[in-house]
N, C-alpha and C positions, 0 to 999 in steps of 0.2 A: 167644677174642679175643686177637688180638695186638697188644699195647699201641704196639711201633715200625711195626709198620705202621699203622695208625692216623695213627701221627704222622705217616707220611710221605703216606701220600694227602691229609692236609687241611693238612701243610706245617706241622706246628708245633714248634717248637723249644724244647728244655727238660727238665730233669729233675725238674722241684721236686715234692715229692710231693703239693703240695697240687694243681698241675695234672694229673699223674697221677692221681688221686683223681678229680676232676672228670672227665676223658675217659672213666675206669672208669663212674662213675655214669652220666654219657648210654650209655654201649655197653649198658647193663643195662637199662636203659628202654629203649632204642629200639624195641624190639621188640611192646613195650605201647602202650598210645595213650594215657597217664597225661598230663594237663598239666604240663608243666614250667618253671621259673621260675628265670631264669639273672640272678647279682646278680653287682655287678663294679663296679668303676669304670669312669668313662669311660675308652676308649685300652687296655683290656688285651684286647681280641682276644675279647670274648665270643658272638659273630658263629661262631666256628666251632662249639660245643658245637649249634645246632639244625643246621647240615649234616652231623654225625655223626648227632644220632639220625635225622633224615630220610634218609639214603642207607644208616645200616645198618639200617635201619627194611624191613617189606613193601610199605611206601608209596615207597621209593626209585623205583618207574617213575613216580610219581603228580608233580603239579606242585610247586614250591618256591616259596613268594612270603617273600620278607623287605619289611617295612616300617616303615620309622622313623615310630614316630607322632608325636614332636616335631617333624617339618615339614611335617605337614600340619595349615592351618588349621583351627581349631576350626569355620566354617561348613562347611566340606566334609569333615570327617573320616568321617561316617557313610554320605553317598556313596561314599566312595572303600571303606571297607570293607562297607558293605549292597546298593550299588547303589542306580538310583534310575530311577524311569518317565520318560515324556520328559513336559515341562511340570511336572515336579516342583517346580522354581522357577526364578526370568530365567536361561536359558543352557543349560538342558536341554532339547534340542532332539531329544536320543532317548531309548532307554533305555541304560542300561547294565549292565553285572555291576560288582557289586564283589568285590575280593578273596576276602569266604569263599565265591562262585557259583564265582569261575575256580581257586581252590584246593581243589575239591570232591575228593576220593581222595587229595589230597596232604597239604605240611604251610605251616604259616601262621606265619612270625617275626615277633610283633608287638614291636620295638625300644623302649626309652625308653614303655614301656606306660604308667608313669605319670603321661605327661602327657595322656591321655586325659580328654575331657570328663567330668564324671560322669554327664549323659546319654547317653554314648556306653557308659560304663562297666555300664549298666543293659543295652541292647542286648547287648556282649558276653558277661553272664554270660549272658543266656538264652541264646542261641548255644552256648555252651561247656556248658550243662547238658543241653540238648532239639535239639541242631541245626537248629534254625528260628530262621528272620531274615526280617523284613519289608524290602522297599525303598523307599527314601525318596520320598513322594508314591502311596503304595499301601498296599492291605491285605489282599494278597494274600501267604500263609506259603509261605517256600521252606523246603529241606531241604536240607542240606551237611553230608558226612562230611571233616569235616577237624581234624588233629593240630594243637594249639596251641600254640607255647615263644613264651614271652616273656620278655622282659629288661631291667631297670632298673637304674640305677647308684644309685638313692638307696633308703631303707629305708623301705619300702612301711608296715611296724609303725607308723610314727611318721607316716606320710601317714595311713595310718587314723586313728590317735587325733587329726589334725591337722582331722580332716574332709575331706580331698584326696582320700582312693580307698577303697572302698565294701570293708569287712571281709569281707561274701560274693566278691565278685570275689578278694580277694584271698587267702582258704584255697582256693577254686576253680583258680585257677592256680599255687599253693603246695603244688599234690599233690608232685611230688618237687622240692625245691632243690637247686640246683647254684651253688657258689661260685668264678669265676675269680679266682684269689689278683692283688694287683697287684705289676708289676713290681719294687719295693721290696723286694718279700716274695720272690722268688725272685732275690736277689743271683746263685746259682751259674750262672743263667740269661742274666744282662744280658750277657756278654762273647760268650755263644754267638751270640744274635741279633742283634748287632752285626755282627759276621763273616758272617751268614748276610745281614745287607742290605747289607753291604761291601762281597761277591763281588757282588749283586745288579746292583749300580749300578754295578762294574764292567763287567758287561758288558754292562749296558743303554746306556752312556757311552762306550764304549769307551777307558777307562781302565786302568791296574793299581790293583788292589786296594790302599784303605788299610791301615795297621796299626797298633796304640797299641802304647806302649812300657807297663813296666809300672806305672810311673805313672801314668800316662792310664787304664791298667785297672783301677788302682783308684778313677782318680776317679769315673769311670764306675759303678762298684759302689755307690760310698759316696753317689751323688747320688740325691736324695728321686724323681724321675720323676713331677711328678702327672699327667702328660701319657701316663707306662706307654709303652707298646708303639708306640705313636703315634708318641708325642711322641722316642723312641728311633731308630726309622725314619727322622724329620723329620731330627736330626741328622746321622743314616751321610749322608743324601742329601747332605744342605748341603755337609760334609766332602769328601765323594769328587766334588765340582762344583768347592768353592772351590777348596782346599788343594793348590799343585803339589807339597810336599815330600809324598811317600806314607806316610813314618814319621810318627806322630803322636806329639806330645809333651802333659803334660800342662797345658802354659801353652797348647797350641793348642788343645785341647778345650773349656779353659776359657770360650772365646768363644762357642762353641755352647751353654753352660749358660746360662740367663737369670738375671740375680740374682733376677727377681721371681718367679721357680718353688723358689726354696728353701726355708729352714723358715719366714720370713717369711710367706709367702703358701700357706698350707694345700692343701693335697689336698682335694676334694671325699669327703664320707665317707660321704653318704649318711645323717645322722645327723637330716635333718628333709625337711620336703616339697620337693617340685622347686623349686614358687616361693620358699620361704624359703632356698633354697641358690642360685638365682639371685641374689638380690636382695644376699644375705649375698655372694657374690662379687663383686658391682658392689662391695660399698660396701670390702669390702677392697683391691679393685684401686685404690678413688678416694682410701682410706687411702694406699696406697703410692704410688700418682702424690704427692699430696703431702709425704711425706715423700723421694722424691725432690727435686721442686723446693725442698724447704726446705734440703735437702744443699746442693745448685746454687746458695742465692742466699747460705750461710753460707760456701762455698768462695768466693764472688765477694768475700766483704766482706772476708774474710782476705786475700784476693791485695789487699785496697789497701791500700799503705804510707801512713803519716802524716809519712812522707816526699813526700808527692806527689800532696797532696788539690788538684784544680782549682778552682776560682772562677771564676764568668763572671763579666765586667765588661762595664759600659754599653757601653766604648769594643769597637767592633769590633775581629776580630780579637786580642784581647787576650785571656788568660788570666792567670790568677794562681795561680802557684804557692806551696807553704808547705813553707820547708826544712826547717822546724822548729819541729814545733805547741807546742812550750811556748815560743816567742818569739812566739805570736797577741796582738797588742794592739791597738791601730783600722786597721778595714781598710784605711783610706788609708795606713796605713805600710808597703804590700806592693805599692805601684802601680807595674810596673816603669817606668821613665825620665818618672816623674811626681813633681816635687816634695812632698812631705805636705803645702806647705802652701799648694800649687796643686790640691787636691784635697775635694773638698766627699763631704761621708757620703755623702748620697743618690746618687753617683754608681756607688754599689756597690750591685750585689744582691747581700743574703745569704742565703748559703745554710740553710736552715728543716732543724735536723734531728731536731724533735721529730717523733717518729711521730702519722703519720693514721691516724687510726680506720677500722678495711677495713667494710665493710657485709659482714653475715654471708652467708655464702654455703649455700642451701640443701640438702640431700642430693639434693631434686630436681635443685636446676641444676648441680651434679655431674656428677651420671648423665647429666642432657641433655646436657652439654657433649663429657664421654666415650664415648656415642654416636654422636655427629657428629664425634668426629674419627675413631672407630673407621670410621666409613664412609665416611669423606673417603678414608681410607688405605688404603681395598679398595675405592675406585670406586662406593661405593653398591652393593655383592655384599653382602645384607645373609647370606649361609650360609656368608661368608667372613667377614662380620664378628661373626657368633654365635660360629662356631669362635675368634678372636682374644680375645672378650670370655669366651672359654668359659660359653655358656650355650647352652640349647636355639633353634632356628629360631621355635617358639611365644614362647619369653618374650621374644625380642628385640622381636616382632611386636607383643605385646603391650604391651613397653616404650615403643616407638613409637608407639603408638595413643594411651597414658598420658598423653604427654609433648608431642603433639600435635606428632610429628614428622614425620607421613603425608601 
């Protein structure tokens, strides 16, 4: 096994030995039909460890199916991987195969596995123990010889103890682990793959290629990524579209870092169940939105002088300025080209600057609210505004259903 070829047929860049390691371990499996169980954050590129072991595998002529089970809804997740007879329920109108029928000789990337039903969860282990799978609306046993790698970015340990995914399924697909390191973790790596989507997008644009000076390369280094690999690419892209000057500097890069992806706003760790790592990001995004706006209404109060507080008065067009708030004594002494004692109180409203009481605002109607503009802002693409809100296509689905936004 040649570890640079390797890299070069599946195009991956890097030396870190933790992904070295990882590429080692698929090349060493492939060849077995062991279940394999690929953990990683979202965005580091874990998508290529099942087309190595599938292509240097004896199954390499056989079929590939990859499937993100996070965007398929919960009613049709077992159709789409069992099949299902026709009349099965409203809209099946024939039969069909599902994934493990047309993946039969080949290999099956089941993506984001634990967002699997747990009655779906029940089906897959039998499948994975006995190669028989019934179809949905039938009871009739099929037979499918098919390679399973699956892949999750949250810690499957703590979905078990959580009640989320079923501790049989999950030593069943836990025969060999494979850990893709996240881009943080491979500093010597960030600069390489930058340059490799630099040239990329040069000539996909036909542009010349950017360049960071080496400040920029380190900022680049030193920035957290929870976005990884992804989120990395997104930039080069943005960069080599906006930016006419090709030399990049450190002040220009900086535009491309979001503040809300810093150490503020944590990396997904994988440290509890899918849905409690949804939800716990909602409510930190809805933390941060408002402690931005409160930045934004505390800068607005400071930019006003008490040199220059206005007053409306009855009289149209009229305003009333105050040169100098420790000379405030009866509003009628500020009436411009009004006599004080041509001037009656009531003809001034004043201005109330005892604070109102806000009516609390719920965690719910947060979330509802940052929902809806999340999808105001992607057109109603709710797989573009799952990615924005960084959660799965299911939990948004289900946020919506919640929230009675459907």
């Amino acid at each position: 096994m040649d570890l640079t070829q390797i890299k070069q047929r599946f195009s991956i860049i890097g030396n870190n030995p933790e992904l070295n390691r990882a590429i080692e371990v698929a090349c060493q499996v492939a060849p077995t039909d062991l279940s394999v169980l690929v953990t990683g954050e979202s965005g580091v590129g874990k998508e290529f460890i099942p087309q190595i072991i599938h292509y240097e595998s004896p199954r390499k002529h056989g079929v590939y199916i990859a499937v993100n089970c996070g965007a398929i809804p919960d009613g049709t997740i077992d159709s789409e991987l069992f099949g299902h007879e026709k009349g099965a329920f409203t809209g099946a109108t024939e039969a069909r195969k599902g994934y493990f029928e047309e993946a039969n000789g080949g290999t099956l990337f089941l993506d984001e596995v634990a967002e699997l039903p747990l009655s779906t969860q029940v089906r897959l282990l039998r499948v994975l123990q006995t190669g028989e799978f019934i179809r949905v609306g039938s009871s009739k046993v099929h037979k499918t010889d098919v390679r399973v790698v699956a892949a999750t970015n949250i810690n499957l340990r703590h979905a078990v103890a959580n009640g989320r995914f079923r501790e049989d399924l999950f030593y069943r697909l836990n025969t060999v682990p494979i850990k893709v390191p996240a881009l943080r973790e491979r500093k010597e790596d960030i600069h390489l793959l930058f340059k490799k989507f630099a040239l990329d997008y040069a000539d996909k644009y036909n542009v010349p290629a950017v360049r960071l000076d080496e400040d920029a390369v380190r900022m680049l280094q030193n920035y957290r990524w929870p976005g990884n690999v992804r989120q990395l690419k997104s930039v080069a892209e943005q960069i080599s579209i906006l930016e006419k000057d090709r030399h990049i500097h450190a002040e220009v890069l900086q535009k491309y870092l979001p503040v809300e992806h810093d150490d503020n706003m944590p990396a997904l760790t994988g440290a509890q169940s899918a849905d409690y790592l949804s939800d716990r990001d909602i409510i930190f995004k809805i933390l941060f939105q408002l402690r931005q706006e409160i930045s934004e209404l505390k800068e607005r109060v400071d930019s006003v002088q008490p040199s220059a507080i206005p007053v409306q008065t009855k009289h149209a067009n009229e305003r009333l300025v105050i040169d100098d708030i420790s000379d405030i004594g009866e509003p009628h002494d500020y009436q411009p080209g009004i006599k004080p004692e041509e001037v009656q109180p009531e003809e001034v409203q004043h201005v109330d600057l005892t604070p109102k009481p806000k009516t609390p605002v719920s965690l719910q109607d947060a979330t509802r609210d940052m929902i809806i503009q999340a999808l105001e802002r992607n057109g109603g693409k709710r797989k573009a505004t799952a990615e924005e809100l960084g959660i799965s296509e299911r939990t948004l689905y289900r946020k919506i259903k919640e929230l009675g936004l459907a």
